[in-house]
Each structure stands twice: as structure tokens, then as C-alpha cells.
C-alpha positions, 0 to 999 in steps of 0.5 A: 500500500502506497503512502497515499493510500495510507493518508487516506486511509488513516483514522487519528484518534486525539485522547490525550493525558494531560498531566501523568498521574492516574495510577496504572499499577498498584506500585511503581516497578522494582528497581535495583543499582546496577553496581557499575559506574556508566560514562557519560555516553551511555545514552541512545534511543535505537539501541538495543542494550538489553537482553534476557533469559528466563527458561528456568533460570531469570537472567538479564544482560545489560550491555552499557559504555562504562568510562575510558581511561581518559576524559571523552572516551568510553569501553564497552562492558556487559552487566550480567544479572543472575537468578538470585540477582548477584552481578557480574561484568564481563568486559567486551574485549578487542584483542587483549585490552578491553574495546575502548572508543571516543565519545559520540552521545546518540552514535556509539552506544552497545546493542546486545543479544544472547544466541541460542547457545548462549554467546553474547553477540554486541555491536558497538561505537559505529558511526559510519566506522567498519563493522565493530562486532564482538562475539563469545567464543565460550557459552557466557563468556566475554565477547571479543572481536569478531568484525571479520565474520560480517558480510558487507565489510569496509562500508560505514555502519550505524544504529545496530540493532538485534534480536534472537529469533524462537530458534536461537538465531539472530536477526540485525538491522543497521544503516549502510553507508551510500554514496548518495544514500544510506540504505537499512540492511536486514542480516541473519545469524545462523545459530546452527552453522555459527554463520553470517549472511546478509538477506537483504538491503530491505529499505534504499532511497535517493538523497535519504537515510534510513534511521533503523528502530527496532524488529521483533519477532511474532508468535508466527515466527515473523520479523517485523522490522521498523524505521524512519527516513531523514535526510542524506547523509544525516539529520537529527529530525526524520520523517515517514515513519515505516515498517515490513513484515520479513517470513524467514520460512519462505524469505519473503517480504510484506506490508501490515496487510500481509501483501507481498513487497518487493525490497528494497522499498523505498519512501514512495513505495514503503508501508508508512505508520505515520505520513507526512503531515500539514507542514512537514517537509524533510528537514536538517538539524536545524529544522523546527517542523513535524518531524518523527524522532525514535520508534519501538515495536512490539507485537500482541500475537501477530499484530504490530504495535507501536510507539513513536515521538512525534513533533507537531509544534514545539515538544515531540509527543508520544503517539501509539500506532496499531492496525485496524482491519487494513489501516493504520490508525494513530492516537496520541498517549501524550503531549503536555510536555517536552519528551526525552528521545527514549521510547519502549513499548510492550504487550501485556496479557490484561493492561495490553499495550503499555507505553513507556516515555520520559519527560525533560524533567527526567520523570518516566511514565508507563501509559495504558489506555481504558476505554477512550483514555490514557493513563500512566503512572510514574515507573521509577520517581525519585530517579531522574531517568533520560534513557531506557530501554524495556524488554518483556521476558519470556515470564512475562515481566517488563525488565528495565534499563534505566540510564540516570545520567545527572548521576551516571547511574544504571538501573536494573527494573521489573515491572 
């Protein structure tokens, strides 16, 4: 379906939550220090740094930028949780010294996933830099350098992100460098054959750049895959928020109705969530206008549903997005006051979509919607929290990553 179609076709629900407070939960989510300092680096909104394991065991890996050994420098660390709650850190090793990179807030942040075997896999500090991939060699162990394993090599990367497949494989998205785009390129680990290939470059378009997400798996087995377009070679304000649905089973492509799509799509051809609006044009960094800024996914069964930052006027609100028969329909969670980059979304069994957001104040809320309105309750208060990430585990408990960075602290949540 054309964007046309969608702009059309799209109905925008306008409930809004004015002040944050009506209660969700009967209390806020437990919250424990992770006993690890953080540099001032630790902060993002496409990453992916969080990843948990709960089959008999309850475990969470926090992979996180811990300081460097001089001012404007950072090394890459991964904070291991166990069932019992103690704490480990494994360093993310390059050689025999532990990856160290120079400071690029919003750029070179760690994303994480645990294969079916147990290794960690982390990509880390790329900023149209060649692949900077870690691996373990052991069941647990410490990643180390593992960059030569990847296709596409010698090519500019930014804005991994990964997720583990129901079989124990890994899926990665990130941004390529082009000489007049950058394109989102979908990669596979192979579990079994301890392998990378490359499936496709699923989204490329002339004088764009392709700003990757999230993706997540559905109970179907399918990989929905979201992203945003901003200006070649980059911008701070994107536009056209987009997904594609990938079956691994038979390597193919489609939009939110189930239609095939041929890849890779490209602004006029993609599934847009969120089309462009009354006063919105592609824009640099000094743009004022609508604009999209950091997404995230999750699935109820096979539907997607998802969570965004819009800007109309002067602060980015939140807005919730879902399918409805074969539309996209949007609605907006909240918008009283100026929101953080970070945004999260997950599914639950009788609240249904809880929406996590953060406001300039350092306050973080989880939003659920009955009836026609938004409420939401605050999540950590005392903790002034300006990055997160949420991952809900296989238990179906809503763990937390929670970045203070007035105090350079890193927090560990369930909810």
C-alpha cells in the first residue's frame, strides 16, 4: 500500500493525558543499582542494550559504555544479572585490552543479544566506522572481536540493532553507508552453522537515510522490522515513519496487510505508520517542523504495535500506532510536555499495550489506555531517568534499563 493510500486511509484518534498521574499499577516497578559506574555516553534511543533469559533460570544482560581511561572516551562492558540477582561484568574485549572508543552521545552506544547457545553477540561505537562486532567464543563468556565474520565489510555502519529469533538465531538491522544514500540492511545469524549472511538491503532511497528502530519477532515466527527516513547523509529530525513484515520460512517480504513487497522499498513505495503531515517537509538539524524522532515495536500475537515521538509544534509527543482491519490508525498517549528521545513499548496479557516515555524533567511514565483514555503512572520517581530501554521476558515481566545520567547511574527494573 502506497503512502497515499495510507493518508487516506488513516483514522487519528486525539485522547490525550494531560498531566501523568492516574495510577496504572498498584506500585511503581522494582528497581535495583546496577553496581557499575556508566560514562557519560551511555545514552541512545535505537539501541538495543538489553537482553534476557528466563527458561528456568531469570537472567538479564545489560550491555552499557562504562568510562575510558581518559576524559571523552568510553569501553564497552556487559552487566550480567543472575537468578538470585548477584552481578557480574564481563568486559567486551578487542584483542587483549578491553574495546575502548571516543565519545559520540546518540552514535556509539552497545546493542546486545544472547544466541541460542548462549554467546553474547554486541555491536558497538559505529558511526559510519567498519563493522565493530564482538562475539563469545565460550557459552557466557566475554565477547571479543569478531568484525571479520560480517558480510558487507569496509562500508560505514550505524544504529545496530538485534534480536534472537524462537530458534536461537539472530536477526540485525543497521544503516549502510551510500554514496548518495544510506540504505537499512536486514542480516541473519545462523545459530546452527555459527554463520553470517546478509538477506537483504530491505529499505534504499535517493538523497535519504534510513534511521533503523527496532524488529521483533511474532508468535508466527515473523520479523517485523521498523524505521524512519531523514535526510542524506544525516539529520537529527526524520520523517515517514515505516515498517515490513520479513517470513524467514519462505524469505519473503510484506506490508501490515500481509501483501507481498518487493525490497528494497523505498519512501514512495514503503508501508508508512505515520505520513507526512500539514507542514512537514524533510528537514536538517536545524529544522523546527513535524518531524518523527525514535520508534519501538512490539507485537500482541501477530499484530504490530507501536510507539513513536512525534513533533507537531514545539515538544515531540508520544503517539501509539496499531492496525485496524487494513489501516493504520494513530492516537496520541501524550503531549503536555517536552519528551526525552527514549521510547519502549510492550504487550501485556490484561493492561495490553503499555507505553513507556520520559519527560525533560527526567520523570518516566508507563501509559495504558481504558476505554477512550490514557493513563500512566510514574515507573521509577525519585530517579531522574533520560534513557531506557524495556524488554518483556519470556515470564512475562517488563525488565528495565534505566540510564540516570545527572548521576551516571544504571538501573536494573521489573515491572
Amino acid at each position: 500500500m502506497n503512502r497515499a493510500v495510507l493518508v487516506a486511509a488513516t483514522a487519528m484518534a486525539t485522547a490525550l493525558v494531560t498531566v501523568p498521574a492516574t495510577a496504572v499499577h498498584a506500585a511503581p516497578a522494582t528497581v535495583t543499582l546496577v553496581p557499575y559506574p556508566i560514562d557519560s555516553s551511555n545514552q541512545a534511543a535505537w539501541w538495543s542494550p538489553l537482553d534476557t533469559y528466563t527458561p528456568g533460570n531469570d537472567y538479564a544482560y545489560l550491555a552499557f559504555n562504562e568510562p575510558g581511561s581518559s576524559a571523552g572516551t568510553h569501553r564497552v562492558a556487559i552487566a550480567r544479572r543472575d537468578t538470585a540477582g548477584g552481578w557480574t561484568k564481563l568486559p567486551v574485549m578487542n584483542g587483549a585490552a578491553q574495546a575502548e572508543y571516543t565519545d559520540d552521545v546518540g552514535h556509539n552506544q552497545p546493542s546486545i543479544a544472547r544466541d541460542g547457545s548462549g554467546r553474547f553477540h554486541v555491536l558497538a561505537s559505529m558511526h559510519n566506522n567498519a563493522w565493530r562486532y564482538f562475539r563469545s567464543d565460550t557459552v557466557g563468556g566475554a565477547p571479543t572481536n569478531h568484525a571479520a565474520d560480517l558480510p558487507d565489510q569496509g562500508i560505514g555502519v550505524t544504529y545496530p540493532v538485534l534480536t534472537t529469533a524462537p530458534n536461537g538465531d539472530l536477526y540485525l538491522i543497521a544503516r549502510l553507508d551510500g554514496g548518495t544514500a544510506r540504505s537499512g540492511r536486514l542480516y541473519r545469524w545462523n545459530n546452527a552453522a555459527a554463520t553470517w549472511t546478509r538477506i537483504a538491503v530491505f529499505a534504499e532511497s535517493a538523497n535519504r537515510a534510513v534511521y533503523p528502530d527496532d524488529l521483533q519477532f511474532d508468535a508466527a515466527g515473523n520479523l517485523h522490522i521498523l524505521w524512519e527516513w531523514g535526510l542524506y547523509p544525516a539529520t537529527a529530525f526524520r520523517h515517514q515513519l515505516s515498517y515490513l513484515l520479513y517470513r524467514p520460512s519462505s524469505n519473503t517480504f510484506a506490508d501490515h496487510t500481509g501483501a507481498a513487497v518487493t525490497v528494497p522499498v523505498s519512501t514512495a513505495t514503503a508501508d508508512v505508520i505515520q505520513p507526512i503531515e500539514a507542514g512537514e517537509v524533510y528537514q536538517g538539524n536545524d529544522g523546527t517542523g513535524p518531524a518523527v524522532q525514535s520508534a519501538k515495536l512490539t507485537v500482541d500475537g501477530t499484530s504490530p504495535k507501536v510507539a513513536y515521538r512525534y513533533r507537531s509544534g514545539t515538544n515531540f509527543m508520544v503517539r501509539y500506532a496499531y492496525v485496524s482491519g487494513t489501516t493504520w490508525v494513530r492516537d496520541t498517549v501524550y503531549s503536555a510536555t517536552q519528551t526525552t528521545a527514549a521510547i519502549d513499548i510492550t504487550w501485556h496479557p490484561t493492561e495490553q499495550k503499555r507505553v513507556y516515555y520520559a519527560t525533560d524533567a527526567g520523570a518516566m511514565y508507563v501509559a495504558t489506555k481504558t476505554g477512550t483514555a490514557w493513563t500512566a503512572a510514574a515507573v521509577a520517581p525519585g530517579i531522574p531517568v533520560q534513557r531506557f530501554a524495556v524488554e518483556r521476558t519470556t515470564a512475562g515481566v517488563d525488565v528495565l534499563y534505566l540510564v540516570d545520567l545527572t548521576n551516571l547511574r544504571l538501573y536494573y527494573g521489573r515491572n
